[in-house]
C-alpha positions, 0 to 999 in steps of 0.5 A, a space after each residue: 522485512 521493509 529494509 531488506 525488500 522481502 515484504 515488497 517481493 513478497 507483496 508483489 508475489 501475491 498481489 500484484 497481478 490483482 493489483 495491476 488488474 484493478 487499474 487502481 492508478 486508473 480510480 478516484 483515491 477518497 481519503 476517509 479519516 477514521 477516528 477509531 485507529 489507535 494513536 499510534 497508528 503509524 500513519 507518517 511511515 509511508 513505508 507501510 502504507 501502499 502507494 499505487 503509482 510506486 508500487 504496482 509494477 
């Protein structure tokens, strides 16, 4: 799905009216760590994590 694109249309199908409503390019991002993830959390693959400014069309 995150080769081929469909989990982005898919996202974008279902929430990116919401998220162009929510200006959130517009807000204060605050980056929380968070000790209870598991270690492999994959929290390098930028792939799988939502970028505002990239995503929201």
């Amino acid at each position: 799905m995150l080769k081929d694109g469909s989990y982005d249309r898919f996202f974008q199908q279902h929430y990116g009216a919401s998220i162009r409503r929510a200006d959130l390019d517009g807000r204060t991002l605050i980056r929380l760590d968070n000790p209870m993830l598991p270690k492999k959390t994959p929290l390098d693959d930028a792939r799988l994590w939502y970028q505002p400014a990239s995503r929201a069309r």
